[in-house]
C-alpha positions as CSV (number, residue, x, y, z in Angstrom):
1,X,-143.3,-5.9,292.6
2,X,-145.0,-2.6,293.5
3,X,-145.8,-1.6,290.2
4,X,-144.2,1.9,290.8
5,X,-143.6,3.7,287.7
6,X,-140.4,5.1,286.7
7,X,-141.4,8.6,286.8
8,X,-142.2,8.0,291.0
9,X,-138.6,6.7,291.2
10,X,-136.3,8.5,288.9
11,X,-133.0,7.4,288.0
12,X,-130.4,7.7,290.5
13,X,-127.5,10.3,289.7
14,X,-124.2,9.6,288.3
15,X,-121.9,9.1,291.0
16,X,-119.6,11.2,288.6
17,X,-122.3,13.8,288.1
18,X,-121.4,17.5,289.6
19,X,-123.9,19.4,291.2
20,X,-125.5,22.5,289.4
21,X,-124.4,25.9,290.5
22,X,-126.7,28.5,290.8
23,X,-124.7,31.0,288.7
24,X,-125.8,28.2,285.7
25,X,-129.1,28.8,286.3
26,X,-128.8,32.7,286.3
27,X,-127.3,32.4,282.4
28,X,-129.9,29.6,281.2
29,X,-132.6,32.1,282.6
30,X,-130.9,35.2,280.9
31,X,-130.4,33.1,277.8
32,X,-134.1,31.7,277.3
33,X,-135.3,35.4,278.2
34,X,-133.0,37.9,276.4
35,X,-132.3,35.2,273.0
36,X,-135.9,35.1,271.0
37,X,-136.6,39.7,271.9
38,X,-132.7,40.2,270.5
39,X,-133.7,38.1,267.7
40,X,-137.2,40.0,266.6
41,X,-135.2,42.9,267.6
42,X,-132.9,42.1,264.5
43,X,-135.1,41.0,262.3
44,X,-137.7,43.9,262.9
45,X,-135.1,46.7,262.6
46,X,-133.9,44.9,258.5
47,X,-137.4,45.1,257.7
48,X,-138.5,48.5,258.8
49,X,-137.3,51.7,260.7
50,X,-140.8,52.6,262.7
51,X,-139.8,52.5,266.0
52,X,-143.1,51.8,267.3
53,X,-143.5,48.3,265.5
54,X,-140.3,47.1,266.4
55,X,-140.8,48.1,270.0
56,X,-144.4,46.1,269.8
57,X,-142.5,42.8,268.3
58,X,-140.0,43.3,270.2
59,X,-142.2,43.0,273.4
60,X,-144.6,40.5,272.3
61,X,-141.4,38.3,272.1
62,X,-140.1,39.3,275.8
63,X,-143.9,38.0,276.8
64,X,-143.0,35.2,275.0
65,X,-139.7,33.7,275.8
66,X,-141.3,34.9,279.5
67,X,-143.6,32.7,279.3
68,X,-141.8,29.9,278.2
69,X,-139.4,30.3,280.7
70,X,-141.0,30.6,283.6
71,X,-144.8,30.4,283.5
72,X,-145.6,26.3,284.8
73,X,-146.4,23.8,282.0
74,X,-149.4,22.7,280.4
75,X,-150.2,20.2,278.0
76,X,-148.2,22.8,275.0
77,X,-145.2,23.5,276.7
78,X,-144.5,19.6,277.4
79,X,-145.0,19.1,273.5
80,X,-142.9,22.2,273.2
81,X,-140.2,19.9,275.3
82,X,-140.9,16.8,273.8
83,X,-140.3,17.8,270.5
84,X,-137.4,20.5,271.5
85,X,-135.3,19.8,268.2
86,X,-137.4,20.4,265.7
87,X,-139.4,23.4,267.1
88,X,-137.2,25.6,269.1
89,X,-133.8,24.7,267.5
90,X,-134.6,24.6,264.1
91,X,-136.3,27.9,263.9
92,X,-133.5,29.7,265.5
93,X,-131.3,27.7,262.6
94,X,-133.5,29.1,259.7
95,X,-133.5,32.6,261.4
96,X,-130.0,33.2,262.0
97,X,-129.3,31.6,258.2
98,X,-131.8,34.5,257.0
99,X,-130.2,37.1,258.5
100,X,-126.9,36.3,257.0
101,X,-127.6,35.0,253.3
102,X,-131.2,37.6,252.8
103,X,-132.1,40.1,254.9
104,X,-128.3,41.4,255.8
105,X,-127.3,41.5,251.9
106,X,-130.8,43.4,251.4
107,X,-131.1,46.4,254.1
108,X,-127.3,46.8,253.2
109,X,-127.0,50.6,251.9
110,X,-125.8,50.3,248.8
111,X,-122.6,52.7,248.4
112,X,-122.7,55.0,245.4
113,X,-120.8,58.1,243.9
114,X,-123.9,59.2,242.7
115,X,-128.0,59.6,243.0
116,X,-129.3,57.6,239.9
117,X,-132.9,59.8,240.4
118,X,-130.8,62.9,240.1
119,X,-128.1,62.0,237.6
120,X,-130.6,61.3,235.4
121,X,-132.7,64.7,235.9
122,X,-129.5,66.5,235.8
123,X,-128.4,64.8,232.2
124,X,-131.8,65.6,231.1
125,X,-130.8,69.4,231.7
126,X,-127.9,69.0,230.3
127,X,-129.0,67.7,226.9
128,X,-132.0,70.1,226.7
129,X,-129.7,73.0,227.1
130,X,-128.0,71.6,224.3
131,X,-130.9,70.9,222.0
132,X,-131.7,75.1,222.0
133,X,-128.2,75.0,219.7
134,X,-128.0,75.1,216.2
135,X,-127.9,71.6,215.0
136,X,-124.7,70.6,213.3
137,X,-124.2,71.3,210.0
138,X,-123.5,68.9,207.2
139,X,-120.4,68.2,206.1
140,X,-119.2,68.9,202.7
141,X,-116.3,67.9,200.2
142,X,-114.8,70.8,199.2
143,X,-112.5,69.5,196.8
144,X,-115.5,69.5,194.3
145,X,-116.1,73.0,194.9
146,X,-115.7,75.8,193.1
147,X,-113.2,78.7,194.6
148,X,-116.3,80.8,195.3
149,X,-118.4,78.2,196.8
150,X,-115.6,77.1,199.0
151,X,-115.2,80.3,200.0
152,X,-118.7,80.8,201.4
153,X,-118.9,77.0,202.7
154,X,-115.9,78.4,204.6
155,X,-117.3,81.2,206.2
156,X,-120.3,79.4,206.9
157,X,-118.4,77.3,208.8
158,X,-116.8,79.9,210.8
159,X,-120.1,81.5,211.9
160,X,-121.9,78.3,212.8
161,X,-118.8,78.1,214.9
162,X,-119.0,81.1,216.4
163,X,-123.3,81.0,216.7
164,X,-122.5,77.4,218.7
165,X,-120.0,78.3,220.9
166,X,-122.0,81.0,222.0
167,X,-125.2,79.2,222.5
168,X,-123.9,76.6,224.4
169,X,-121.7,79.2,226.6
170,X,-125.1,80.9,227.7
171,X,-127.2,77.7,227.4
172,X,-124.9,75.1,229.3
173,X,-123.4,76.9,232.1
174,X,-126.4,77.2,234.6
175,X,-126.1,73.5,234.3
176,X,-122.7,73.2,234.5
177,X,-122.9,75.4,237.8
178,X,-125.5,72.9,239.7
179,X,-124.1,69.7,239.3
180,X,-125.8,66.4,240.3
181,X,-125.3,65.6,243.8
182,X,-122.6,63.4,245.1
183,X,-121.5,61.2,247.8
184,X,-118.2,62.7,249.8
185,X,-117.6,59.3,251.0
186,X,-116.9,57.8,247.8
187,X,-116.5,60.6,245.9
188,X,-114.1,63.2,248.4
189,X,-112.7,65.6,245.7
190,X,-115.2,65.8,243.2
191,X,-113.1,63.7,240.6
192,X,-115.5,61.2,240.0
193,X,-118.6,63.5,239.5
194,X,-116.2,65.9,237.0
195,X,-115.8,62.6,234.9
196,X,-119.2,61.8,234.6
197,X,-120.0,65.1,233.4
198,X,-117.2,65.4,231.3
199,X,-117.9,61.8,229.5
200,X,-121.8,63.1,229.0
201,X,-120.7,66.7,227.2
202,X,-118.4,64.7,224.9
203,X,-121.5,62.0,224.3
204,X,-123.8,65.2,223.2
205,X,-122.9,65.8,219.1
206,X,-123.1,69.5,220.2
207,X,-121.0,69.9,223.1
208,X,-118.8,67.1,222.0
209,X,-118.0,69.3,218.6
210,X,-117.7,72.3,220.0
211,X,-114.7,70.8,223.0
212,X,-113.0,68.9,219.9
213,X,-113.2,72.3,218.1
214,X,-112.4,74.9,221.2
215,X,-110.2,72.9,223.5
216,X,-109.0,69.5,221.3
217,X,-110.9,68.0,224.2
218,X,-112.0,64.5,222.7
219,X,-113.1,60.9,224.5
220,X,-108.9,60.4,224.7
221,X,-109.1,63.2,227.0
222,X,-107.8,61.6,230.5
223,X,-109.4,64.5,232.5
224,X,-107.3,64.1,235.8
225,X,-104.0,66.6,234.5
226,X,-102.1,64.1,232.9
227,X,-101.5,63.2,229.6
228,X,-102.6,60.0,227.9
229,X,-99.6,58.3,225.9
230,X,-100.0,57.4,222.5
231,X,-100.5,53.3,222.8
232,X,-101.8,53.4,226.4
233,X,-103.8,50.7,227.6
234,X,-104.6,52.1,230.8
235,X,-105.2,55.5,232.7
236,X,-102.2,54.2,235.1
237,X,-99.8,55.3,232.0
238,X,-101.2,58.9,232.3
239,X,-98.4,60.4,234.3
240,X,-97.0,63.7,232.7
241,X,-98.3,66.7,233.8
242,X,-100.2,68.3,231.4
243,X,-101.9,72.0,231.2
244,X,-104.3,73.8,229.2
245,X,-103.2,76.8,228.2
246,X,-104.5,79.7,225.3
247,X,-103.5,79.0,221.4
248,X,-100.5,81.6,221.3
249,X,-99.0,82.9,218.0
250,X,-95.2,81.5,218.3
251,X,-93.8,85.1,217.8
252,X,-93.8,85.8,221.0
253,X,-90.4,86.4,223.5
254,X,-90.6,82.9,225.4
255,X,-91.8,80.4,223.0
256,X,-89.3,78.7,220.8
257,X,-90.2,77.1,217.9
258,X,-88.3,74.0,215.9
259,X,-88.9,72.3,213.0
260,X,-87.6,69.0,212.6
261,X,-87.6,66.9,209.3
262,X,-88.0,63.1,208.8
263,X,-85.1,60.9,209.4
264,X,-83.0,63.8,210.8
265,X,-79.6,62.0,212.4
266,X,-78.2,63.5,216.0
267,X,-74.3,61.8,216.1
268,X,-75.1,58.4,214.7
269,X,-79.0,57.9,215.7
270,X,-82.1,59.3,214.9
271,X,-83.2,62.3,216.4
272,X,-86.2,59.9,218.1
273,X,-83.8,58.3,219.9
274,X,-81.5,61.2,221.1
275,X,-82.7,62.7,224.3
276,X,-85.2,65.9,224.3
277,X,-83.0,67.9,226.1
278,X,-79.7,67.2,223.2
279,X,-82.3,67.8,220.3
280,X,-83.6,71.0,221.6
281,X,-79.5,72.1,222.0
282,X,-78.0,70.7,219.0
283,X,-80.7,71.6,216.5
284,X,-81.2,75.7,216.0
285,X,-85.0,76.6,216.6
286,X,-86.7,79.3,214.0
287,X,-85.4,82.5,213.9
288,X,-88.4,85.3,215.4
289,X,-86.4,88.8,215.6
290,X,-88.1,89.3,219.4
291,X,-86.9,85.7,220.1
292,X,-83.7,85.4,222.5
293,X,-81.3,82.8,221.8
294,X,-82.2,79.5,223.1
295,X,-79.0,77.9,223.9
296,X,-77.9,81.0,225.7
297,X,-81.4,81.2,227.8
298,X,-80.7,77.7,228.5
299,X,-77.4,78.1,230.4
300,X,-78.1,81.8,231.8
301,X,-81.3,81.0,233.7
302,X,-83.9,78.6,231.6
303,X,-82.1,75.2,232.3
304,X,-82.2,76.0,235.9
305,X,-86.2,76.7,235.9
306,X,-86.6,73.5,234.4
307,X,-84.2,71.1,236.6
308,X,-85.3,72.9,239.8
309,X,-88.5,72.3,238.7
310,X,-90.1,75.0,241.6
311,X,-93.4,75.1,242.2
312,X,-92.9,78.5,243.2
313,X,-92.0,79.1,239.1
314,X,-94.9,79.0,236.5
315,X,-93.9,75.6,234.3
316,X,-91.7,75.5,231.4
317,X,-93.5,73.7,228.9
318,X,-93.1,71.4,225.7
319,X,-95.6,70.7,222.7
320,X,-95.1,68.1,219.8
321,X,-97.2,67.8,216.5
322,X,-96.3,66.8,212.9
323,X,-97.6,69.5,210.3
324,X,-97.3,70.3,207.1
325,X,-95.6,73.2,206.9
326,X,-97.7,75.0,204.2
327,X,-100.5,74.8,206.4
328,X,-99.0,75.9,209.7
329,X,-101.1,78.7,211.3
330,X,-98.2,80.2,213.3
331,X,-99.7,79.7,216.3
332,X,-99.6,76.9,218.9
333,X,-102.8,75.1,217.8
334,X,-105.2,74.9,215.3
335,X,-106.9,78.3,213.9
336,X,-110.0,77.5,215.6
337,X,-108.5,76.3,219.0
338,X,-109.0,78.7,222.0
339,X,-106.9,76.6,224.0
340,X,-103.7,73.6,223.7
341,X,-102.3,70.9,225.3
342,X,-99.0,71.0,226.8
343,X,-96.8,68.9,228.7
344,X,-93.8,69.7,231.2
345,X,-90.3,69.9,230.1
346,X,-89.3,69.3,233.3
347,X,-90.7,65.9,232.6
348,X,-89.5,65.2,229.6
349,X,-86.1,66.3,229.0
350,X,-83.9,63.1,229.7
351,X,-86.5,61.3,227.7
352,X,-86.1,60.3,223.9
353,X,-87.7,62.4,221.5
354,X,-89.7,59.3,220.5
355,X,-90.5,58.7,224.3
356,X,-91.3,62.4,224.6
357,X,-93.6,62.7,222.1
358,X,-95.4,59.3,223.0
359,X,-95.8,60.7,226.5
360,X,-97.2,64.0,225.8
361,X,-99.7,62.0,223.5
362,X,-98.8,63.3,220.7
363,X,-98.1,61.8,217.3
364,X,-94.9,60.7,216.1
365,X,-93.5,59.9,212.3
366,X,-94.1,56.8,212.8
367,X,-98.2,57.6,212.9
368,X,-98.5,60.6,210.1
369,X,-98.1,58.9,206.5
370,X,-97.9,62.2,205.0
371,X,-94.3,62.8,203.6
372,X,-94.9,66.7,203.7
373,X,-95.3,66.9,207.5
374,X,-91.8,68.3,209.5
375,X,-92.6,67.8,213.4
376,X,-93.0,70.9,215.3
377,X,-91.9,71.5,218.6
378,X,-92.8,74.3,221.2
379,X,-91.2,75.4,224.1
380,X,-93.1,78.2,226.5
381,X,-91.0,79.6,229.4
382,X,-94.5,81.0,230.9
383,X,-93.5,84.2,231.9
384,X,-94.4,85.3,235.8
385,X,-96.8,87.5,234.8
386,X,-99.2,85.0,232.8
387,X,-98.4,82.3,235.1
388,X,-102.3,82.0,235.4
389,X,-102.3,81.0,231.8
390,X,-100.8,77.5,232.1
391,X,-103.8,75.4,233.5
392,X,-104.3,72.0,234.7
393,X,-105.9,70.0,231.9
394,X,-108.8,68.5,234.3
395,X,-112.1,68.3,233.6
396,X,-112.8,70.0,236.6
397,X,-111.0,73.1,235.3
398,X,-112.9,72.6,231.8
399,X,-115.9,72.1,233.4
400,X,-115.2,75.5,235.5
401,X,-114.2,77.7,232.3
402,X,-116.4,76.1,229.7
403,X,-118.0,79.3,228.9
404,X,-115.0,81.5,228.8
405,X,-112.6,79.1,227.0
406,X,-115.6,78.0,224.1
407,X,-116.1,81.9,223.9
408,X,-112.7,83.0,223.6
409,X,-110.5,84.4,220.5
410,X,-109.1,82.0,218.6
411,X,-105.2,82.7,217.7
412,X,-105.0,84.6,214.5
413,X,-101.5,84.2,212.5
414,X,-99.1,86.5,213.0
């Protein structure tokens, strides 16, 4: 034997064994060099954005996988070798599974409709504005009052009203007009910020009284121009056009006005389940001496507005309340409303009266207990002229006239 050790006489080559071409070599080199500095690279740009420190890590890991690669080894680099698995594999491993499950998830911008830091300083505004306003005043049963006491508790009322709407006109506004900033990625027309803000003036006591009192504007309120049915589970369900528009006295030229009483028959059904269109025909509307005859505006040029449905045409409109007649202020909405809901006829017309009325989320019979009540119903031809009356009911248009619609004259009876 010579006692040669196996490291002087390596191991003859598979006969099977292909030789190594060079162009292997050129992607193991590119591989050890480029791998650990693309790595760093990563990992330094999740933790920070200085440019100088991930330029520095980034190089001190090119000297690195430099070294390793190339420089002849020494007693380290053959442990390095000998123990390949566990120290150059395995850290890449725990790296790479960093990346993904931690740092990833972490440095990830996280996409909202809007700055929490400036909501909240612009809610702050909003809700000291409101504080400068008469608090609300306490409520009272007047049936145990005397005439005289119920008439001054009564015209209390009317100037706290008045003092409110006024202070909250000149007081919210300049908040109103510098909204809290949003993101036009999420948020590209505005709708989601106008919901925010309208959900926070209806959570002030103040502002929330004052758009319940002014505008019928309550947490129901859909915001987005559509009407909320009555028994609607979700906004998907809000699909009739609906408009703001000023609380008119009913005496004038194009509104008509009906008054329908409980259990009324149409043929051989109820008048809830007889289409809107038959009802409004078949039943005569209150007699105004300025008011032209509906049936024969219908066929001579009313019908047509409302099947064409033009955009070119301000809307023909429909509105649906149960009231007892012998309090009825002759106009369109309450006495202290400046403005009212209303829904498109074009909309509605082939519907039942039931189906109307639940659409245009209004209440039916069925929901008033009060025997006295008749149900109204309203039909406004807008004329040309005040097409600018009939106003999408969005809180971005409430939000844009708060002052002037709070502010404005209430209808006074006829």
């Amino acid at each position: 034997m010579n006692g040669s050790s196996s490291s002087a006489n390596p191991a003859p080559e598979h006969p099977d064994a292909k030789p190594r071409k060079w162009h292997n070599d050129v992607l193991e080199a590119s591989r050890a060099v480029v791998g650990l500095p693309t790595l760093v690279w990563l990992s330094a740009n999740l933790f920070t954005h200085d440019e100088t420190v991930v330029a520095i890590t980034t190089g001190v890991a090119l000297a690195i996988a430099v070294t390793l690669r190339f420089v002849p080894e020494g007693k380290v680099l053959r442990a390095i070798r000998q123990q390949r698995l566990h120290v150059t594999t395995l850290p890449w491993v725990v790296i790479a599974v960093l990346i993904v499950v931690m740092l990833v998830p972490a440095h990830t911008p996280k996409v909202q409709a809007l700055d929490p830091k400036d909501w909240k300083e612009w809610l702050d505004k909003l809700n000291r504005a409101a504080d400068k306003c008469p608090k609300m005043l306490p409520e009272k049963r007047i049936e145990t009052m005397s005439l005289k006491d119920r008439e001054k508790y009564r015209k209390d009322q009317e100037k706290y009203q008045k003092d409110i709407s006024e202070c909250l006109a000149a007081n919210v506004t300049p908040v109103l007009q510098k909204p809290p900033q949003r993101n036009p990625q999420i948020d590209p027309t505005g709708l989601l910020n106008d919901l925010a803000m309208g959900e926070s003036m209806l959570a002030n006591s103040r502002i929330g009284y004052v758009l319940s009192l002014r505008l019928s504007v309550t947490p129901n309120f859909v915001g987005t121009g559509y009407s909320e049915p009555v028994g609607g589970e979700t906004y998907r369900e809000a699909k009739a056009d609906e408009y703001l528009i000023p609380n008119l006295p009913d005496n004038l030229q194009q509104i008509w006005q009906w008054k329908l009483d409980r259990g009324e028959m149409l043929g051989n059904k109820p008048i809830e389940q007889s289409t809107l269109e038959d009802v409004l025909l078949q039943f005569p509307p209150t007699i105004h001496p300025n008011h032209p005859d509906f049936k024969q505006s219908w066929e001579g040029w009313l019908k047509k507005r409302v099947y064409d449905d033009n955009k070119e045409d301000p809307p023909v409109l429909v509105r649906f309340a149960p009231i007892d007649p012998t309090k009825y202020s002759g106009c369109l909405g309450r006495p202290q409303a400046t403005r009212v809901f209303m829904s498109t006829l074009a909309e509605t017309k082939t519907l039942t009266l039931g189906e109307a009325i639940r659409r245009a989320g209004a209440k039916s019979f069925q929901d008033s207990r009060d025997p006295a009540e008749k149900m109204y119903i309203w039909v406004y031809a807008v004329p040309q002229e005040s097409r600018g009356q009939a106003v999408a009911a969005s809180w971005g248009n409430v939000l844009k006239n708060f002052a002037e619609w709070i502010k404005a004259d209430s209808c006074k009876k006829p």
